[in-house]
ZAPA-973289 format. One line per 8 residues: number of its first residue (from 1); their letters; for each residue x, y, z of C-alpha. Coordinates in pm, 1 decimal, decimal comma, padded with zeros to 6 digits. Example, Ala and Ser with C-alpha at 12.3 -4.5 7.8 and 13.67 -1.06 7.14 Angstrom:
% ZAPA-973289
1) as) 01230,0 -00450,0 00780,0 | 01367,0 -00106,0 00714,0
END
This chain:
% ZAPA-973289
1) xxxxxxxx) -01022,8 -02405,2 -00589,7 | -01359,0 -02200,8 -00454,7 | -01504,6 -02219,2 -00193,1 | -01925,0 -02076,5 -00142,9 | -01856,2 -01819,2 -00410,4 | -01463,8 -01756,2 -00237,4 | -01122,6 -01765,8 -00396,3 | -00792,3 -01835,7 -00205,3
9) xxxxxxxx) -00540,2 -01588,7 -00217,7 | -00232,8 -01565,0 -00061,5 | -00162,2 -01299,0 00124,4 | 00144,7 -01098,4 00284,4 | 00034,3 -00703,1 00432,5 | 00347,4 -00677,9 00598,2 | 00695,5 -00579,3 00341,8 | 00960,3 -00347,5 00372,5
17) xxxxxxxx) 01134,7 -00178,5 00107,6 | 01454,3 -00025,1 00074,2 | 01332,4 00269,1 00230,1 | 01339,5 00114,8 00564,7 | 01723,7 00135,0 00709,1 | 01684,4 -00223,0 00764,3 | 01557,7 -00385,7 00481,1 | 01805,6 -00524,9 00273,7
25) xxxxxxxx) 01940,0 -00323,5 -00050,7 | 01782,7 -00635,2 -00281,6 | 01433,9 -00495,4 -00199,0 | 01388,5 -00303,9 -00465,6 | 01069,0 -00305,2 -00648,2 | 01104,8 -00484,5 -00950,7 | 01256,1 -00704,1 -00755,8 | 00965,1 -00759,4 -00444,8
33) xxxxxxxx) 00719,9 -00758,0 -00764,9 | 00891,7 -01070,9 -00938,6 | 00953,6 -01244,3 -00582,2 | 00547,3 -01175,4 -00496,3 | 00438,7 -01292,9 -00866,1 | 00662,3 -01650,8 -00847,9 | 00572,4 -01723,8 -00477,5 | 00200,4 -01689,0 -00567,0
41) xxxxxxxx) 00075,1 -01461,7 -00363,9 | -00217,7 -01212,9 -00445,1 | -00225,5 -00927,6 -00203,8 | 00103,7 -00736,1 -00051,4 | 00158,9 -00479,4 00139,5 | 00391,0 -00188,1 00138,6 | 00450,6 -00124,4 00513,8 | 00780,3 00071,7 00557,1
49) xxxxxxxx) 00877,6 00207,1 00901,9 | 00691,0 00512,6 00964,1 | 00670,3 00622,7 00585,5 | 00419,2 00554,8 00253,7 | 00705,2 00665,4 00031,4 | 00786,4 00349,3 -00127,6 | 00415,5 00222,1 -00224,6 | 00428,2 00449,7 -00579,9
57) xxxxxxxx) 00677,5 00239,6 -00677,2 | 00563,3 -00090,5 -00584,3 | 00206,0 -00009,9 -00699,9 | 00380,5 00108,4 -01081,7 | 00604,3 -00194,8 -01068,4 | 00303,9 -00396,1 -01006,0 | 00083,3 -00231,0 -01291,0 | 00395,4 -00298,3 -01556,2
65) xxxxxxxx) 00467,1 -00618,2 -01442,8 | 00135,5 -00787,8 -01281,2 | -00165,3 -00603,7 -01423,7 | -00440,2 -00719,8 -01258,7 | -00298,4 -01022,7 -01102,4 | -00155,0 -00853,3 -00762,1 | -00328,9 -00619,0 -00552,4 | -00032,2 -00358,5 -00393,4
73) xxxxxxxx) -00172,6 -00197,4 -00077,3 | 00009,4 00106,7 00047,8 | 00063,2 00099,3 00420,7 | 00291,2 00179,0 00699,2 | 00448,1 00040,7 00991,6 | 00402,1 00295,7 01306,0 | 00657,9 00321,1 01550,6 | 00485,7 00463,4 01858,9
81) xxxxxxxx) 00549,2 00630,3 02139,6 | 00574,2 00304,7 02349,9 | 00769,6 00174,0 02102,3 | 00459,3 -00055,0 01966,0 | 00446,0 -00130,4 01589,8 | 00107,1 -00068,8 01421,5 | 00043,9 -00157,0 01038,6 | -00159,6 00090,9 00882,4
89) xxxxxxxx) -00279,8 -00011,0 00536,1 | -00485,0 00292,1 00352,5 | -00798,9 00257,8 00065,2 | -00596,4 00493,5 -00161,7 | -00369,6 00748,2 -00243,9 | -00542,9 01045,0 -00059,2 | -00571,4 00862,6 00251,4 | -00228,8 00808,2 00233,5
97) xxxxxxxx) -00091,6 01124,6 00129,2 | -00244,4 01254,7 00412,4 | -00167,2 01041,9 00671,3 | 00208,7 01062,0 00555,9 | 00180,2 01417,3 00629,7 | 00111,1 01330,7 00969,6 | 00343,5 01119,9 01076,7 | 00622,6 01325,7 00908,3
105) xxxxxxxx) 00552,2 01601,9 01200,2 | 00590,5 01307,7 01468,1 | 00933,7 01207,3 01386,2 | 01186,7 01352,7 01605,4 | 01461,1 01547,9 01429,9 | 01726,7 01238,3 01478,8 | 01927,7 01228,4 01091,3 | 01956,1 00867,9 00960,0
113) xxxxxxxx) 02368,1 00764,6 01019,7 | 02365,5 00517,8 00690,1 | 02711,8 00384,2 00814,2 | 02473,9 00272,9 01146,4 | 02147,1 00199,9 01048,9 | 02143,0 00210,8 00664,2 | 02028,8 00360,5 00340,1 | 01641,9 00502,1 00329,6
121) xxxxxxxx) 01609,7 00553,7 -00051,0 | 01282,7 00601,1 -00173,3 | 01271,6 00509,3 -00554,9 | 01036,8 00463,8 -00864,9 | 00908,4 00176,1 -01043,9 | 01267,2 00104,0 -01205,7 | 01463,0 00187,7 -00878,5 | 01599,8 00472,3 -01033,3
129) xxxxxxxx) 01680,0 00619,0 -00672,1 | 01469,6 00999,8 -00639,6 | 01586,0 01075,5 -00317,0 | 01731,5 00929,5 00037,9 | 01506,4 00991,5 00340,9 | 01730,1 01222,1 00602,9 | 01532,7 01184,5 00934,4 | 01571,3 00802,8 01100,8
137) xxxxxxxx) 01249,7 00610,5 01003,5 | 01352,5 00330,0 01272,2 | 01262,3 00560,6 01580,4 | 00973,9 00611,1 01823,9 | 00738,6 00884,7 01733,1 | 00633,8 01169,6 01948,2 | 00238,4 00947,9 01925,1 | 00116,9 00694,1 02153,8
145) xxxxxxxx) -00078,9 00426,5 02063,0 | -00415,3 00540,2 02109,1 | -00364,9 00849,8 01889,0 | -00193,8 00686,2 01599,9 | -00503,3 00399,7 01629,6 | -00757,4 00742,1 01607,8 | -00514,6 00877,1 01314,8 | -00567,9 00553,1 01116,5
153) xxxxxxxx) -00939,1 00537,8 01181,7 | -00988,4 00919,5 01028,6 | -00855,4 00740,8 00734,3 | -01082,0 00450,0 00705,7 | -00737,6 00219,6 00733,1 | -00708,7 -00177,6 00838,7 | -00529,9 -00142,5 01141,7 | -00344,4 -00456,6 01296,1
161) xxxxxxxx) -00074,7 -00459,6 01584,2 | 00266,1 -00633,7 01457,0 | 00413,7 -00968,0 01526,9 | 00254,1 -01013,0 01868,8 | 00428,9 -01322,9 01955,0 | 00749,7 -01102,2 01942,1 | 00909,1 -00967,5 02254,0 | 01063,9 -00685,3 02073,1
169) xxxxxxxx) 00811,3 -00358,8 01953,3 | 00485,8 -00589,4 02028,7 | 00147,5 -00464,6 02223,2 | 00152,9 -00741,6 02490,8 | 00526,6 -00730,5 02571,1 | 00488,2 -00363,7 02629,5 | 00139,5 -00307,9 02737,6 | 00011,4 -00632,7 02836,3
177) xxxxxxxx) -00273,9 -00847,2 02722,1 | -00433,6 -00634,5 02399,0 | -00771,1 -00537,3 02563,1 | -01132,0 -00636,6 02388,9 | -01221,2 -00312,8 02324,7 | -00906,1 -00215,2 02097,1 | -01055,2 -00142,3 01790,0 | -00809,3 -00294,2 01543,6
185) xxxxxxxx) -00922,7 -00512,0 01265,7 | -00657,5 -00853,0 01355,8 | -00339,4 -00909,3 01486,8 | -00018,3 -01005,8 01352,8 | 00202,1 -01330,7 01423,4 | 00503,5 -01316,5 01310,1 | 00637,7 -01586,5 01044,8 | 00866,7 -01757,2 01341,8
193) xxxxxxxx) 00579,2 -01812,2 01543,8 | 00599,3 -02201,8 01704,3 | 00303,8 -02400,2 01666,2 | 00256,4 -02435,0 02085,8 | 00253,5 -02011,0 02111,1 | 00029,2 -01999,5 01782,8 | -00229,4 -02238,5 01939,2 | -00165,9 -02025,6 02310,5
201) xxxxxxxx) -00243,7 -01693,5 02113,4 | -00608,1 -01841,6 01918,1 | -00689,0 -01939,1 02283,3 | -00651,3 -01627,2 02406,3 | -00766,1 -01403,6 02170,0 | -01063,4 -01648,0 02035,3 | -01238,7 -01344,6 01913,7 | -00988,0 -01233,7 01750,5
209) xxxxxxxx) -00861,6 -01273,2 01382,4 | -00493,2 -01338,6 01366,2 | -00300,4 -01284,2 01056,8 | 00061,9 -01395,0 00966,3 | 00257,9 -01208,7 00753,4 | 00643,7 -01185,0 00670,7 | 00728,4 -00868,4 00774,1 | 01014,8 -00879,3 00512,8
217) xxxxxxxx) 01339,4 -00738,3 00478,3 | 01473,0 -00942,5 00201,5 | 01382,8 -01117,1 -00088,6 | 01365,2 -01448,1 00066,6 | 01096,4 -01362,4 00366,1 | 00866,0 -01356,3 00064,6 | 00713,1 -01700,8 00056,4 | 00424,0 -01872,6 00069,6
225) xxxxxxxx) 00530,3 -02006,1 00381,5 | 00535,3 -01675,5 00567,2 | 00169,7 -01568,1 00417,1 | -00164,3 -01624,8 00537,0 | -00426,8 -01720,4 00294,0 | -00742,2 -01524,7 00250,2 | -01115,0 -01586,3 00097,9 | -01180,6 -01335,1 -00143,4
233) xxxxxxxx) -01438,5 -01236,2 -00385,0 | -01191,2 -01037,0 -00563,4 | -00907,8 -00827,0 -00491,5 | -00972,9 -00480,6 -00362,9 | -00914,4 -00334,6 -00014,2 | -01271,6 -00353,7 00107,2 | -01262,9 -00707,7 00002,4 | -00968,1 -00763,4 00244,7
241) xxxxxxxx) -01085,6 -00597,8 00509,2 | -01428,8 -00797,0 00558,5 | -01196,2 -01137,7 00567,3 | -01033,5 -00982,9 00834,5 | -01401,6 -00920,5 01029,4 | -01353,7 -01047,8 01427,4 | -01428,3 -01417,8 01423,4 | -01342,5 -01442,2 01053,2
249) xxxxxxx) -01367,8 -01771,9 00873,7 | -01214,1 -01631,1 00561,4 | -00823,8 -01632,8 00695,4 | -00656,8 -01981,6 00678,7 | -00297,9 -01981,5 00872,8 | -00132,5 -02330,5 00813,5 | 00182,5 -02444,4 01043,6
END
């Protein structure tokens, strides 16, 4: 199907890896590649909590497995001071490498109990396992919100506040009401979001563009059902980022 010039691509910019202590073992990336590739979808992203570490991996995976036909996006799921989750998602690999440097100094110096919260391994393509993070990724860092939104700005990132329609680690259960002037590029429902709270949120935040992605753990949050589709031209970054423009018409959420 296209529409004025416009392809429809699925779309999912929120997946965890086994790097994240709560992401399931099965999350490996061979295996997130071949789950993507057979649900459809176009565009992923690599979003671990508070680390880029994994995205290598995925994006290699991808390259052997995919070629051209997904997109792999490295990102990151921030963990601020408020305890708010904020996806990052970079253009490239310097952007990334840098910001990863960053957060790394926020992290408080809490090890990871695996026994409590589970294994952090960051991997290559083949899950051939390289090393296991030692500092707990699933922990507040020492930024609040406003500096972590700056952070991601210095690095020309899509920035989007996670699963508002969540109590836990959301902006409006902890802050209130996400203010106008935030300068984030959408926000985030969550794949359980109920079809009366989905129409509440478009009400409220008209100008808005909301997004829903999986944010998943294990293999089978990866579905079509859990994605939002997109608009595209073709599949880069800068491509995704101008569907996501406030008042978007390019970003199709069925429920």
């Amino acid at each position: 199907m296209k529409i004025r010039n416009f392809y429809p691509h699925l779309v999912d910019l929120h997946i965890h890896t086994v790097l994240s202590p709560c992401g399931e073992l099965e999350m490996g990336a061979p295996e997130i590649i071949q789950k993507t590739l057979s649900s459809g979808i176009s565009v992923i992203a690599v979003t671990d909590h508070n680390s880029t570490l994994n995205w290598y991996a995925l994006r290699d995976a991808a390259r052997d497995m995919a070629g051209e036909e997904l997109l792999v996006l490295p990102g990151v799921e921030v963990q601020t001071a408020e305890d708010i989750h904020i996806i990052g998602i970079f253009p490239g690999e310097g952007e990334t490498l840098t910001f990863q440097k960053w957060i790394e100094k926020g992290l408080r110096d809490i090890p990871n109990k695996v026994d409590i919260f589970g294994y952090q391994l960051i991997i290559d393509k083949n899950n051939n396992i390289i090393s296991e993070y030692e500092h707990l990724l699933i922990q507040g860092t020492v930024y609040p919100i406003d500096e972590v939104i700056a952070e991601l700005h210095s690095r020309d990132a899509i920035i989007i506040p996670a699963h508002i329609d969540r109590e836990s680690f959301s902006y409006p259960y902890v802050l209130g009401p996400i203010p106008s002037d935030l300068e984030v590029d959408a926000l985030e429902i969550s794949s359980a979001v109920t079809a009366e709270n989905l129409a509440k949120l478009r009400l409220q935040y008209q100008e808005r563009t909301l997004l829903r992605s999986s944010d998943a753990h294990c293999l089978r949050d990866i579905s079509p059902d859990n994605c939002s589709t997109l608009l595209l031209k073709h599949l880069d970054f800068q491509e995704v980022r101008r569907a996501l423009l406030p008042g978007s018409d390019r970003v199709i959420i069925q429920h």
